[in-house]
VEXDREN-2710 file (C-alpha; in Angstrom, 1 decimal):
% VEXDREN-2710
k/r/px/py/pz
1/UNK/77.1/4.0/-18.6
2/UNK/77.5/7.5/-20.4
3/UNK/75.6/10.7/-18.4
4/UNK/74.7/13.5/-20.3
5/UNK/73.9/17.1/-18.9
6/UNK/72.3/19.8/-20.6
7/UNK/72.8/23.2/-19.6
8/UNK/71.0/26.5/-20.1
9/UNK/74.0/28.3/-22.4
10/UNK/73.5/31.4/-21.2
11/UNK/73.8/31.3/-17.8
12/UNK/75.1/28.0/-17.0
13/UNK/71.9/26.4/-15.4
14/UNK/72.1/22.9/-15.0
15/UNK/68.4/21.7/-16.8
16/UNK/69.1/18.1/-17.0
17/UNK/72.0/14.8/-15.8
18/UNK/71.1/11.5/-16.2
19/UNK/71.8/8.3/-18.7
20/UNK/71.8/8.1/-22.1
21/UNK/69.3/6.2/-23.1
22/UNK/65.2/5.1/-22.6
23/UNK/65.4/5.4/-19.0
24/UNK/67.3/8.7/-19.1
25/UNK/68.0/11.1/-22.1
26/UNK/67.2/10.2/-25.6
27/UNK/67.8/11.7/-28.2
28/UNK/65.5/11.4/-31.8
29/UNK/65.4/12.9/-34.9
30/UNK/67.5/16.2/-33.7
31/UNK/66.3/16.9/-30.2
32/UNK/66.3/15.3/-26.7
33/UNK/63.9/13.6/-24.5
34/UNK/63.9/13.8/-20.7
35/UNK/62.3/11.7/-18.4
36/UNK/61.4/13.3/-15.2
37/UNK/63.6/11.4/-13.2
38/UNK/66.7/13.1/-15.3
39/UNK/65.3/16.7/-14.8
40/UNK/67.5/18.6/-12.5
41/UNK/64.7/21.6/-12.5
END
């Protein structure tokens, strides 16, 4: 199973880690959706 993590480029925050995919991060048409699970804020 792939992870993904986002990070906040300018100072290295990590915003989001979890799966790609439905129950995870998903991305559509250009952006990415979280679920609240995959939020590391």
């Amino acid at each position: 199973m792939t992870r993904i993590r986002i990070y906040h480029e300018p100072d290295g925050e990590l915003l989001a880690e979890g799966p790609l995919g439905f129950f995870g991060i998903t991305s559509f048409e250009g952006n990415y959706y979280i679920t609240t699970s995959a939020r590391a804020v």
